[in-house]
N, C-alpha and C positions, 0 to 999 in steps of 0.2 A: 224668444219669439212667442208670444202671446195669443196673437187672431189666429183666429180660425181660419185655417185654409177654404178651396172650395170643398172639396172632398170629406172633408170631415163637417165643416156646415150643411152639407145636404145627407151624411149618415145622422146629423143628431137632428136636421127635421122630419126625417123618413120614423126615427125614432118615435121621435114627440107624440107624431099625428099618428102611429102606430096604439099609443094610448089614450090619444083623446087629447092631449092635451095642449095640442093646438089647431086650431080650428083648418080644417083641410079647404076650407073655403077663400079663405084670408089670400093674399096675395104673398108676394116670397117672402120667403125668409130672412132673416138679419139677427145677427149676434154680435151687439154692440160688448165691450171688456169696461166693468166697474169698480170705481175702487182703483190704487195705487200699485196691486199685485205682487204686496209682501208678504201675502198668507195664500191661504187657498184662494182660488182667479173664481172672480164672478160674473157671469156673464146674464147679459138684458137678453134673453131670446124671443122676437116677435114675428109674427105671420102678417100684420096689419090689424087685426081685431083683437087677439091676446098677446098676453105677455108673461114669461114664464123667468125664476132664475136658475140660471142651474150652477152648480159648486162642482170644480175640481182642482185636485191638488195640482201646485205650480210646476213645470220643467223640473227635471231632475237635474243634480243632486238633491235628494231631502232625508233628514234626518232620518233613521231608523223609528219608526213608533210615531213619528210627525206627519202631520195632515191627511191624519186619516178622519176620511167625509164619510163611512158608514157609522164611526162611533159620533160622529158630528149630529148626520141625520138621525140618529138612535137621543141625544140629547135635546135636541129639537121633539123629537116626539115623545119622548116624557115629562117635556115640560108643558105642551100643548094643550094638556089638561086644566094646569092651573089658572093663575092670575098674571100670568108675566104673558105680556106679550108680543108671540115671535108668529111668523111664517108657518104655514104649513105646509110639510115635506109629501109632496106630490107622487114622488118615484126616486126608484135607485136603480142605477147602473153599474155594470161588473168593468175589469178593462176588456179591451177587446169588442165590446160591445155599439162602444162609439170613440173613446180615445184610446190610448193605451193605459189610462190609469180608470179605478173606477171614480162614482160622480155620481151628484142626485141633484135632483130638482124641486124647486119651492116657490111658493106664491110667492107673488109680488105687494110689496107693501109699497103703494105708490106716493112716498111722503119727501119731503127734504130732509138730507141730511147734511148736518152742521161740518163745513170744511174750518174753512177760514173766518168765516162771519155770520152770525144768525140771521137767519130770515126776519120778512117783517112781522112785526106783530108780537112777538115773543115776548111773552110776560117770564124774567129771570127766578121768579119766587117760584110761580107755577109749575115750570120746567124743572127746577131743582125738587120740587114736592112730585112730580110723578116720576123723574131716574129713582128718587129715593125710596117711591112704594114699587118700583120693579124689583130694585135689588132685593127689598124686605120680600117682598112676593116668592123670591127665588128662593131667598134662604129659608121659606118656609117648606119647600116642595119636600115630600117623605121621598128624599130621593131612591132610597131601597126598594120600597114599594111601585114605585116607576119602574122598578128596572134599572138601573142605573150601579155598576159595580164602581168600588173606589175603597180606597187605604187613608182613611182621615188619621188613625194613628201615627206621628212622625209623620204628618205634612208641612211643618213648619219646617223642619230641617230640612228638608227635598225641598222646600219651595227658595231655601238659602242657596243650598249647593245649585238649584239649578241654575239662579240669578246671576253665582258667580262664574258659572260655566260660558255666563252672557259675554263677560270680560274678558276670557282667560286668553290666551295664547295658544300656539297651535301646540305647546307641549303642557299644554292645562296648568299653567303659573297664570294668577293674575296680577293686576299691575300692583307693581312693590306699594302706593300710594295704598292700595286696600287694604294691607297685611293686618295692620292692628285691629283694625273694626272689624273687619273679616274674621278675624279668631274668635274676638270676641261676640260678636253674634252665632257662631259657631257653640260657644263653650254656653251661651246663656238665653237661647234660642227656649222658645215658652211650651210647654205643656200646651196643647188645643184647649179651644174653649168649649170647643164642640164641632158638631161635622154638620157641615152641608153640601149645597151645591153651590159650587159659585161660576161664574163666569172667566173669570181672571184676564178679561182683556174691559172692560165697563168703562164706558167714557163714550161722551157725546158724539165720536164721530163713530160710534158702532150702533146707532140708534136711530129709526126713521122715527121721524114726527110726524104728527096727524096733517094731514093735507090742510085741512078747514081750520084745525085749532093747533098752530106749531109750539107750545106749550103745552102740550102734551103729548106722550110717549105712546106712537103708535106699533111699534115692532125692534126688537133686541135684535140685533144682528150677531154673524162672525160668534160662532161655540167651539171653535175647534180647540180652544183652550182651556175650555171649563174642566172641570174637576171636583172631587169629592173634598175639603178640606177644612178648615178652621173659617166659620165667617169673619172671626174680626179681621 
């Protein structure tokens, strides 16, 4: 179960307009759910004049160490500086405070984004030329100096073993069909080429495009997987 009850939609606008950051003027409240909700749940929250989004992790069960939205909003805000551009994380939230889990909140980048079909208008060259100066943008960010902790040494091998953890079985065998590649990217897995930040979920449907110009990249979505690691 997803929507927001009543009780819990009128603690997170008591929230909001507690900071500002929805207009106390505006008419009710509404927290439409965006996105498919296989990662952290994103939610449209409007008054009638603004619009806010806010991120929380999805229904329990979840992984030990996964979706966590304060290291998310903490990546969002170290890269907010640069050339890549994402959202601005407005506020955070503890649990208890409005769900039982914590959650933060961020501008809204009011652009289409790419499901099943592009919009009109979409020049294909254009659009490949600005995902491709986001991603170089990112990997250019000094991510140490942001702030940003991470183990770029042996990220190639953690990023194998995690892929295969994707396949395994509940007693962590993966299927007999993977065995031999599997070793061997195991035994022959590459030295980094270097460390950056990356994103690790980057693909068109994690990305708003410019309202006016949808051939161009107006906001990075969904960070909760980025990490410190080998750009290539």
């Amino acid at each position: 179960m997803t929507a927001l009850d009543p009780g819990t939609l009128a603690r997170l606008a008591a929230w909001l307009r507690e900071r500002g950051l929805l207009d106390g003027a505006g008419g009710g409240v509404t927290a439409r759910l965006a996105g498919d909700g296989h990662s952290n749940l994103t939610y449209l929250v409007a008054d009638g004049r603004r619009t806010v989004v806010v991120r929380r992790p999805p229904p329990p069960p979840t992984p030990p160490g996964a979706h966590d939205v304060h290291r998310e909003a903490g990546i969002l805000r170290a890269v907010a500086g640069s050339a890549v551009p994402v959202p601005r994380v407005l506020a955070e939230g503890e649990a208890g405070e409005v769900f039982d889990v914590p959650f933060f909140v961020m501008s809204l980048a009011p652009g289409p984004i790419v499901t099943d079909r592009a919009p009109e208008g979409v020049d294909g060259a254009r659009l490949a030329a600005s995902l491709a100066a986001a991603l170089t943008a990112l990997h250019e960010v000094d991510w140490a100096a942001a702030g940003v902790r991470g183990r770029p040494e042996g990220s190639n091998v953690r990023h194998r073993a995690r892929l295969a953890r994707l396949v395994a079985d509940d007693d962590g065998a993966g299927p007999a069909e993977f065995a031999d590649v599997d070793a061997w990217l195991a035994e022959h897995a590459p030295a980094e080429s270097g460390a950056a930040l990356l994103h690790n979920d980057f693909r068109l449907g994690n990305v708003v495009l410019d309202a006016a110009d949808p051939s161009r990249v107006e906001a990075v979505l969904d960070w909760e997987l980025a990490a410190v690691g080998d750009p290539l």
